[in-house]
TORSEVEX-489679 format. One line per field, with one value per residue (C-alpha): residue number from 1; residue in three letters; chain; x, y, z. Coordinates in Angstrom, 3 decimals, m for minus. Each point is the difference from the previous one (the first is absolute). Layout:
<marzas>
pos: (NUM:...)
code: (ALA:...)
unit: (A:...)
px: (X:...)
py: (Y:...)
pz: (Z:...)
</marzas>
This chain:
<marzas>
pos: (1:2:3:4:5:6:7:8:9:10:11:12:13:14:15:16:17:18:19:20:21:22:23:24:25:26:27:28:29:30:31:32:33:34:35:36:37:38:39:40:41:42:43:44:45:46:47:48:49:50:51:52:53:54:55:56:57:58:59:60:61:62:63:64:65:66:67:68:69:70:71:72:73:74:75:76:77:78:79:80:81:82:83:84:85:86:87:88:89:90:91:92:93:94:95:96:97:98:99:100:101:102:103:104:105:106:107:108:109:110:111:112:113:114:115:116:117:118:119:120:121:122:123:124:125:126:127:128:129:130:131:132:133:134:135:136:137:138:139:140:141:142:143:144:145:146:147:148:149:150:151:152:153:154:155:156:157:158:159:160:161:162:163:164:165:166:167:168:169:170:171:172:173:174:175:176:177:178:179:180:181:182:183:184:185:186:187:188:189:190:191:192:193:194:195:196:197:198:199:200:201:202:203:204:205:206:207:208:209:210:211:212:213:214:215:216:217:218:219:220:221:222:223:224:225:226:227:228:229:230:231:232:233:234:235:236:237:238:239:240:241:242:243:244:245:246:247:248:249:250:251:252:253:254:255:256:257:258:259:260:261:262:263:264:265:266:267:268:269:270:271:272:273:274:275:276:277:278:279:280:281:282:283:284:285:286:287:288:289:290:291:292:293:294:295:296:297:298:299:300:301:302:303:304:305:306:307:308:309:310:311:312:313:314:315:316:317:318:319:320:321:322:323:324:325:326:327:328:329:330:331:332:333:334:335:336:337:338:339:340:341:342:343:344:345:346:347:348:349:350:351:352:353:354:355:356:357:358:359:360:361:362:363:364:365:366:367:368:369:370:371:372:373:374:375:376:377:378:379:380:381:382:383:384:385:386:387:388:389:390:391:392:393:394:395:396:397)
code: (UNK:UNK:UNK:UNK:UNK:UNK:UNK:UNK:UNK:UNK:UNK:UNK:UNK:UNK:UNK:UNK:UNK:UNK:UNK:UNK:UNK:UNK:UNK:UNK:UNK:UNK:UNK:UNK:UNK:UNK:UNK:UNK:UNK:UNK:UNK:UNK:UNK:UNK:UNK:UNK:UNK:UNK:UNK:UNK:UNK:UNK:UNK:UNK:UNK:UNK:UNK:UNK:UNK:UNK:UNK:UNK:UNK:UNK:UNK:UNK:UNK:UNK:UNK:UNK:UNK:UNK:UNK:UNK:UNK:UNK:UNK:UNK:UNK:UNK:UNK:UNK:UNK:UNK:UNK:UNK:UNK:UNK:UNK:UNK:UNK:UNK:UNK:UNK:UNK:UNK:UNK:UNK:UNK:UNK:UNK:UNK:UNK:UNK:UNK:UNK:UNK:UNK:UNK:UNK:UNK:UNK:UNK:UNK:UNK:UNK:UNK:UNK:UNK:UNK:UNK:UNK:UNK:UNK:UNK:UNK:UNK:UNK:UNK:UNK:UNK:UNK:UNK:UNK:UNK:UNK:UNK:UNK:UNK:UNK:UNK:UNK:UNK:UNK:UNK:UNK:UNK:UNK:UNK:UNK:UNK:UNK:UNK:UNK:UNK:UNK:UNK:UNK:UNK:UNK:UNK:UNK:UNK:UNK:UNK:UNK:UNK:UNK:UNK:UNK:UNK:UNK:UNK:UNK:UNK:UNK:UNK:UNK:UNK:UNK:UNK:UNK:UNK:UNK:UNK:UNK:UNK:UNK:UNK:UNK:UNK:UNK:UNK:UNK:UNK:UNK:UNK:UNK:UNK:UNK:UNK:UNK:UNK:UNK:UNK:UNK:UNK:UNK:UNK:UNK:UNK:UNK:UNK:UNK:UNK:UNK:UNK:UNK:UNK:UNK:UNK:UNK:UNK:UNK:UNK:UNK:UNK:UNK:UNK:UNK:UNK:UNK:UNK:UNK:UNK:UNK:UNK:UNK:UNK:UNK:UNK:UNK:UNK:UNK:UNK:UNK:UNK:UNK:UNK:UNK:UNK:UNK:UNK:UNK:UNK:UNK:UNK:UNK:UNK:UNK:UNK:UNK:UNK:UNK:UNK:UNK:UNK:UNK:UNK:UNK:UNK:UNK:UNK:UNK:UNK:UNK:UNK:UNK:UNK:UNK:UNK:UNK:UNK:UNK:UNK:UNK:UNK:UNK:UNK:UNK:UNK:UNK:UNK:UNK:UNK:UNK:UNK:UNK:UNK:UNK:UNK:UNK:UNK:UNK:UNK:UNK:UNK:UNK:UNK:UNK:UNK:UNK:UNK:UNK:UNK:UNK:UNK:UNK:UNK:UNK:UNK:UNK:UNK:UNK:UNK:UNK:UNK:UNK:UNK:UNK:UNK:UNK:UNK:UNK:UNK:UNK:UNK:UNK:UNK:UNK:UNK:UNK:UNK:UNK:UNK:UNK:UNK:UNK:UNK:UNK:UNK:UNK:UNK:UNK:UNK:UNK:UNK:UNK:UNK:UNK:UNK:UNK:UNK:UNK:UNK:UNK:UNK:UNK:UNK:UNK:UNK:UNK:UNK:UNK:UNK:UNK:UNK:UNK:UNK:UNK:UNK:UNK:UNK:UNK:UNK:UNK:UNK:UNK:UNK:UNK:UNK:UNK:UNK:UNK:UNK:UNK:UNK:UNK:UNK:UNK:UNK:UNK:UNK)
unit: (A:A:A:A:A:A:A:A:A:A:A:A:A:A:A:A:A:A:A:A:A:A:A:A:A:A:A:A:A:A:A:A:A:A:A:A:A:A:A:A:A:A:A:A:A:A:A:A:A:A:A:A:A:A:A:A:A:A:A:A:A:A:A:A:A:A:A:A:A:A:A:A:A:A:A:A:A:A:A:A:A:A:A:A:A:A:A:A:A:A:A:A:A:A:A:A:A:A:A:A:A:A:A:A:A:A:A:A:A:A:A:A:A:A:A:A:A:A:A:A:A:A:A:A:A:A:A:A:A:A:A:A:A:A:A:A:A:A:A:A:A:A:A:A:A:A:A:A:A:A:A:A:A:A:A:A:A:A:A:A:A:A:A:A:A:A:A:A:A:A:A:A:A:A:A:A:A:A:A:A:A:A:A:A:A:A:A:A:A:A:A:A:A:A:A:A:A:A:A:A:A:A:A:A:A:A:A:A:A:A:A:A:A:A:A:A:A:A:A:A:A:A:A:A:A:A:A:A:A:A:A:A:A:A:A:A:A:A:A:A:A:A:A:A:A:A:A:A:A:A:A:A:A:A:A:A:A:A:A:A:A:A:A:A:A:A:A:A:A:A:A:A:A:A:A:A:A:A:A:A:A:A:A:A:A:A:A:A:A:A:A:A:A:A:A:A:A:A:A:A:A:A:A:A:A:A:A:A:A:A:A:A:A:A:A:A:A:A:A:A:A:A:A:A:A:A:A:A:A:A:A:A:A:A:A:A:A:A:A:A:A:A:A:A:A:A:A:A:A:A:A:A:A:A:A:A:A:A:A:A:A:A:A:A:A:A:A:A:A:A:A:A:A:A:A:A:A:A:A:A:A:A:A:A:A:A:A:A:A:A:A:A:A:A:A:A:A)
px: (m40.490:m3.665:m2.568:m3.436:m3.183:m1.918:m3.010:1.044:3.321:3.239:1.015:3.614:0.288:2.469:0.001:m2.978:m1.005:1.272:0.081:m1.818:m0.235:0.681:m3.455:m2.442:m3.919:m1.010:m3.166:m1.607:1.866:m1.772:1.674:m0.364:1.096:3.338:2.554:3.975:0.280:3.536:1.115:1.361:m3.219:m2.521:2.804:m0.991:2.645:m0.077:2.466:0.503:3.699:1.394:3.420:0.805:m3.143:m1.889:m2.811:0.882:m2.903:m3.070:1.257:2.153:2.793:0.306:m0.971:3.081:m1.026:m3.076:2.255:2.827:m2.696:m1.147:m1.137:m2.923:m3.323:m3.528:m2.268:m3.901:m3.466:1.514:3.655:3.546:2.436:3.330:3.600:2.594:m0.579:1.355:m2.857:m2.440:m3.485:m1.876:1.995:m1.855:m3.224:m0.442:1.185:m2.433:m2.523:0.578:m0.274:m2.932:m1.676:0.372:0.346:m3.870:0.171:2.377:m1.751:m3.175:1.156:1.272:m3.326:1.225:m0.125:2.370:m1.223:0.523:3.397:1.445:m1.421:2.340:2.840:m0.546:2.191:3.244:2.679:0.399:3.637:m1.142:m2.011:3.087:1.918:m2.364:0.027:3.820:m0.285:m2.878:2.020:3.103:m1.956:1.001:3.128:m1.761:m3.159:m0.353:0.525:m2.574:m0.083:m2.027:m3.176:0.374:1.004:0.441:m2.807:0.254:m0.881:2.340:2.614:m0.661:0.794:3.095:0.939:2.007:m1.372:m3.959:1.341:1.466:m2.763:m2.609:1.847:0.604:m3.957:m0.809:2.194:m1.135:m3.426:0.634:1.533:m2.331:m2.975:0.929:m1.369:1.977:0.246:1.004:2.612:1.192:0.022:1.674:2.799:0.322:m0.329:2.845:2.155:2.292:0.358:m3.343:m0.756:m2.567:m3.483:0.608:2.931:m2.889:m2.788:m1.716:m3.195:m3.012:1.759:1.400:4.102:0.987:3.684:1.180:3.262:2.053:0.681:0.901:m0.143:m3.441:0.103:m0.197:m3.393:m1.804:m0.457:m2.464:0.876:m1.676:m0.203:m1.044:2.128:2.984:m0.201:1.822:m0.044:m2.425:2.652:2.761:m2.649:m3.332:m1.024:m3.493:m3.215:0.673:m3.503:0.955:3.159:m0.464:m2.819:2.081:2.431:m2.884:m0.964:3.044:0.107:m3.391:1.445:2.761:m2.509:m2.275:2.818:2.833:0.512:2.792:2.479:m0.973:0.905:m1.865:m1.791:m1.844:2.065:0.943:m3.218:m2.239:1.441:0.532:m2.879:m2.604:1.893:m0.341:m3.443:m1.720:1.898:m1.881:3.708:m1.305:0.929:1.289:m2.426:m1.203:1.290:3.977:m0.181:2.196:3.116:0.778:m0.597:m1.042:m0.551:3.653:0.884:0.067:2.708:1.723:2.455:m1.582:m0.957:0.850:m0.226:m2.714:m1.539:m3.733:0.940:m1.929:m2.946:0.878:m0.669:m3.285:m1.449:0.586:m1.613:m2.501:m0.870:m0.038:m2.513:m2.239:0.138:m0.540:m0.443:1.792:m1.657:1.215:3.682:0.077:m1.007:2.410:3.107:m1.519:m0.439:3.082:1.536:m1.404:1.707:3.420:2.726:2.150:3.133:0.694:m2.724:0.879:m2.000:1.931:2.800:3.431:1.345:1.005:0.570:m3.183:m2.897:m3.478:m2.591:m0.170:m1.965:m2.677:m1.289:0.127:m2.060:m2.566:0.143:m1.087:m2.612:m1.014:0.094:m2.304:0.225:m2.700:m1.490:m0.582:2.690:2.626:3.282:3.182:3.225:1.704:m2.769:0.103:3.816:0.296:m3.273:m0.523:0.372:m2.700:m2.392:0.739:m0.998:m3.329:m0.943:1.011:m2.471)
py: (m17.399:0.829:m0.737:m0.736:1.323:m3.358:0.937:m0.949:1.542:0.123:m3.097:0.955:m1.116:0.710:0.954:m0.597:m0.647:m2.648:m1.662:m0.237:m1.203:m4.281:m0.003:m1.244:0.148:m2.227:m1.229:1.182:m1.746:m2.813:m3.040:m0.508:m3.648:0.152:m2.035:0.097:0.243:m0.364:2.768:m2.053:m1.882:3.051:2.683:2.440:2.121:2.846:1.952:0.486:m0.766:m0.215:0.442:1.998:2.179:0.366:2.367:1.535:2.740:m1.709:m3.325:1.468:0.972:m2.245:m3.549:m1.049:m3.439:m0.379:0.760:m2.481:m2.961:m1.008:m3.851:0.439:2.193:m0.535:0.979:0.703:1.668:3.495:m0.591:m0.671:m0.624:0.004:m0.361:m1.721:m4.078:m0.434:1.920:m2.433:m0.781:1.777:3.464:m0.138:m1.431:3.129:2.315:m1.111:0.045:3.887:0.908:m1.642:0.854:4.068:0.187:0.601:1.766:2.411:0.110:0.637:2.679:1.675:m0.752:m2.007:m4.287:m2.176:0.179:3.402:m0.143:m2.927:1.887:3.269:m2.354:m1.689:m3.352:2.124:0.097:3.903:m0.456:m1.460:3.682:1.603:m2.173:1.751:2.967:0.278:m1.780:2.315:3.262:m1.420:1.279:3.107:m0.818:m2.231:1.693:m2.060:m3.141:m1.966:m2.527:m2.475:1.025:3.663:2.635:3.717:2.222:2.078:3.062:m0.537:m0.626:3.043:2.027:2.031:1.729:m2.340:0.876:m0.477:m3.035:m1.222:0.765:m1.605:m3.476:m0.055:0.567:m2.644:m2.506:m0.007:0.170:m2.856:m2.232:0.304:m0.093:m3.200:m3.066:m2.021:m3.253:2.478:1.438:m3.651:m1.485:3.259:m0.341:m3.857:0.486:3.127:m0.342:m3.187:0.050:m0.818:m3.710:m1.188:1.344:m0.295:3.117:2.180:m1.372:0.852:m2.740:1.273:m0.716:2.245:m1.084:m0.126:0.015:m0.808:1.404:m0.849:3.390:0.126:3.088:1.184:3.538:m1.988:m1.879:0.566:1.668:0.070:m0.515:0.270:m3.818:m0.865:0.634:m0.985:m0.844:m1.909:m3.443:m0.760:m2.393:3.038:3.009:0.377:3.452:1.096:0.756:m2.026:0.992:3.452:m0.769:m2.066:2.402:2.888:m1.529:m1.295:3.330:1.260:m2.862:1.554:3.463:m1.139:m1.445:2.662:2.797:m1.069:m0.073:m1.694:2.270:m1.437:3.303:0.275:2.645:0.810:1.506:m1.378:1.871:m1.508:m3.803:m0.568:2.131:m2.038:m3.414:0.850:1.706:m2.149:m3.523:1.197:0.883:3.118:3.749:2.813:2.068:3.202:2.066:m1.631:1.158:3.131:m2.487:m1.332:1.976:m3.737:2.269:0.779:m3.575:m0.696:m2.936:m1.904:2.451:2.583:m1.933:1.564:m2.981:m0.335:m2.740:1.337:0.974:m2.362:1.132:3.018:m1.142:m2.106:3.257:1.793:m2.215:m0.468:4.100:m0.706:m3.121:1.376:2.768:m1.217:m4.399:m2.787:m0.803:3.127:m0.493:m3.673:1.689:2.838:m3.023:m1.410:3.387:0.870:m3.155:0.553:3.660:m0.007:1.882:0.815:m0.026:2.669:2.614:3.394:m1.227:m2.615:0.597:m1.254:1.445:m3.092:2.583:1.272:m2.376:0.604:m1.463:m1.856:2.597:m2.040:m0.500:3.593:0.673:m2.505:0.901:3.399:m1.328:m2.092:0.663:2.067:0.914:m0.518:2.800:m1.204:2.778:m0.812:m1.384:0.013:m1.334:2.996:1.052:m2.862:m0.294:3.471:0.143:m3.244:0.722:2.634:m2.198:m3.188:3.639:0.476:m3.909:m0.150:2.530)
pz: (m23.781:0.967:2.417:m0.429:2.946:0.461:1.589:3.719:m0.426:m1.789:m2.367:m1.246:m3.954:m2.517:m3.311:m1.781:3.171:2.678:3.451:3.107:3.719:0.300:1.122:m2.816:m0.584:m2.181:1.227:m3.170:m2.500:m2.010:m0.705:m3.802:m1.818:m2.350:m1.098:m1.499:m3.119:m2.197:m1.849:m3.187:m0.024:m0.207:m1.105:2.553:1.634:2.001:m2.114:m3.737:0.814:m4.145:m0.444:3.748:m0.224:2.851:0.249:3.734:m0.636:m0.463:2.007:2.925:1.083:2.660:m1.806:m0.821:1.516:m2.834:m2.794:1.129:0.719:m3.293:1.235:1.941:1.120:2.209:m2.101:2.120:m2.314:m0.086:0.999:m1.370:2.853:m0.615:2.320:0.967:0.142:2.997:2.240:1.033:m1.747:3.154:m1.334:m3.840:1.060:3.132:m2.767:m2.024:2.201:0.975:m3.290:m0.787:2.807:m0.500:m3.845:m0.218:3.161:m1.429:m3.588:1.961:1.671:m3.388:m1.107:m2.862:m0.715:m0.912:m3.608:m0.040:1.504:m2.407:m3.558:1.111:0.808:m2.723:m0.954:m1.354:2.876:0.331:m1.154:m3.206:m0.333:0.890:m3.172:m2.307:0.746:m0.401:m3.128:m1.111:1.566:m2.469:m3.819:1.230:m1.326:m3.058:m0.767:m2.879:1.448:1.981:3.578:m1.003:m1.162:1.980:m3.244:1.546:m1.471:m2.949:1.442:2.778:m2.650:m1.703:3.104:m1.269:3.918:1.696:3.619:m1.665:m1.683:3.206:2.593:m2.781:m0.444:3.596:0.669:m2.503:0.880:3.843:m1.293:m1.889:2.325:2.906:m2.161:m2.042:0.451:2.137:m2.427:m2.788:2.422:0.683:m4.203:m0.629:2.198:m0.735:m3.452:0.031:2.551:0.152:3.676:0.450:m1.066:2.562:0.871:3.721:0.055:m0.862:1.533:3.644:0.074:2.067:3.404:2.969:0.086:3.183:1.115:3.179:1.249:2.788:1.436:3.564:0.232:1.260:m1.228:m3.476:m0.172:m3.119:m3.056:m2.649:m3.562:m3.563:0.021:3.767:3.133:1.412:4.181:2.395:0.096:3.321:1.983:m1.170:1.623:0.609:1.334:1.837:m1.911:m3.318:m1.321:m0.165:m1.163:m3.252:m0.944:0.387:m2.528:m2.220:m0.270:m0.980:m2.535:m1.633:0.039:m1.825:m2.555:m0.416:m0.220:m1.625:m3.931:m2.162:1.455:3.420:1.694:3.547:m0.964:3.233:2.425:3.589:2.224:m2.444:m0.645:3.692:1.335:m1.918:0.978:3.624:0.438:m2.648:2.024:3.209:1.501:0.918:0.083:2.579:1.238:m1.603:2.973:m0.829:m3.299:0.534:0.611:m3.144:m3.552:m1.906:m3.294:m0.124:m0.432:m3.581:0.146:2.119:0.301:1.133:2.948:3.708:2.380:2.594:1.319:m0.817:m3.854:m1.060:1.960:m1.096:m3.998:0.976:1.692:m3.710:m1.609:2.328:m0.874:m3.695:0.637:1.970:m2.018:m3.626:0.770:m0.026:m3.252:m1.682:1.902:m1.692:m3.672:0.400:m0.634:m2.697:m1.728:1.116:m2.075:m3.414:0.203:m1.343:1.891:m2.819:0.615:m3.028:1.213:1.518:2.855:0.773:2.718:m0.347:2.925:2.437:2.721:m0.048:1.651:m1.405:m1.484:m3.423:m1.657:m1.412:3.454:0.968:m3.404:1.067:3.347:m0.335:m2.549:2.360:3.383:3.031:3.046:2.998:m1.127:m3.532:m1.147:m3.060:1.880:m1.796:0.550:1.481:2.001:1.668:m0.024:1.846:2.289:0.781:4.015:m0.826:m1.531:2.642:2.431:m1.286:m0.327:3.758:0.870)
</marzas>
């Protein structure tokens, strides 16, 4: 569990990011025309759910409901809504209206459009991305074989050291994968792999899927996914300051679209993902003079979280240094760089140590490319790992 610093106070969330007080502010919500729409009709479904696979990481981990309910959705401009049947219409068509009322909000604030947003998406469901690159990662075994049209390089094949030969497929195939067109992905799979026999098990259209839970549980409210986000059905929960709320998970959303590659490792770590979500939302930050009571940079993962009730704050105030510092517009560019590098699973680099929490060490490469201080001066990750209270010091003064 985690909370979240709204900008009046505390909101406490959970996991990617959750729940709230019962009071809600919607007064800035835009009602937006939709209708129902049948799943068999228009073979739309919120899940690629083929033979018991269910894609928890890019769809959630809590929308069992959407993958069960394979009858019916609300579908608005923007917006897939998907949940149980039995919630009334009012729950999809406010749903719907959040979203589409801070979707461009929260693109705007990334500084990005809708366009934009949709072409690094693209049409292939992230798990199809995932299929290929297994299959691709497989002529390691078969060099001479092929997946479709995909035939492993020569010069890769004429790598006679294992670990080079290794580290190289695994580079390509990643490459590969994330980088492929997203019909090709899709025809590949269908035409190769008999468990896919229908378009719409690989297929995201150019839509925000929504799935609403019924959580009780307030500490659970939302979470953002590759696809959309999953929240609380309104009549199940509706906590205070929904604007900030649904953009922090939109943002999240983009982050995961930017950043991730085939793998679809989060490959930003904690202090940045939830940082940006909360500062960029408007949700707000501690002060600079607090800084000294939480060490955000320390927090790679989730578990290397030490509760508070201002962590979040905490995060939002780091990033709020590295904005400030080196823009928002550089900040937004930094994930989608950080996407096209491979973090090779095979390289010396890369650590295999569970118990030890750090960085994916593509982002600490780019990082230190990439990054200043207020001062203009080269930043890298360990400096600001180990001084960060120092340079939060001199900002504050």
């Amino acid at each position: 569990m985690y909370k979240l610093l709204s900008s009046i106070g505390l909101l406490g969330l959970l996991t990617a990011c959750g729940g709230g007080s019962d009071d809600s502010d919607v007064s800035s919500v835009t009602s937006v025309s939709g209708s129902f729409k049948q799943s068999a009709e228009t073979g739309v479904y919120y899940s690629p759910d083929i033979n018991g696979i269910y894609d928890y990481d890019n769809l959630g981990y809590y929308a069992s409901t959407c993958r069960e309910n394979r009858d019916s959705y609300y579908e608005t401009d923007n917006v897939y809504v998907f949940g149980n049947p039995e919630l009334s219409e009012s729950d999809y068509e406010t749903a719907a209206n959040w979203v589409e009322s801070y979707f461009q909000n929260a693109l705007n604030l990334m500084g990005l459009t809708a366009e934009e947003y949709f072409a690094e998406r693209t049409i292939a469901r992230q798990y199809a991305r995932e299929l290929l690159l297994a299959s691709l990662e497989s002529l390691r075994n078969t060099p001479w074989l092929t997946f479709g049209d995909y035939v492993l390089p020569d010069e890769i094949q004429a790598i006679s050291d294992s670990s080079d030969f290794n580290e190289a497929v695994y580079e390509w195939a990643v490459t590969q994968a994330t980088n492929a067109d997203a019909q090709d992905v899709i025809d590949t799979l269908i035409a190769n792999d008999p468990t896919f026999d229908v378009y719409s098990s690989l297929e995201l259209d150019n839509k925000l899927y929504v799935c609403l839970h019924e959580n009780t549980n307030s500490y659970y409210w939302g979470e953002g996914t590759y696809a959309g986000i999953v929240i609380a059905a309104p009549s199940v929960y509706t906590p205070s300051s929904i604007d900030e709320l649904i953009t922090h998970e939109l943002i999240h959303t983009i982050q995961k679209v930017f950043s991730q590659d085939a793998t679809t490792s989060l490959r930003l770590p904690r202090w940045w993902l939830e940082g940006q979500a909360t500062y960029v939302s408007g949700m707000g930050a501690v002060s600079k003079s607090e800084h000294d009571e939480y060490d955000p940079t320390l927090v790679v993962s989730n578990s290397d979280e030490v509760y508070s009730d201002d962590a979040y704050g905490h995060y939002a105030l780091a990033y709020q240094y590295l904005e400030e510092a080196n823009s928002r517009e550089t900040l937004v560019s930094f994930m989608s760089q950080l996407k096209s590098l491979v973090s090779n699973a095979y390289s010396e680099e890369y650590n295999n140590d569970l118990s030890i929490s750090v960085e994916d060490y593509q982002f600490i490469n780019l990082f230190n490319d990439t990054m200043v201080d207020m001062e203009g001066n080269a930043l890298t990750v360990e400096q600001w790992r180990n001084d960060y209270h120092s340079y939060m010091n001199d900002w504050n003064n």
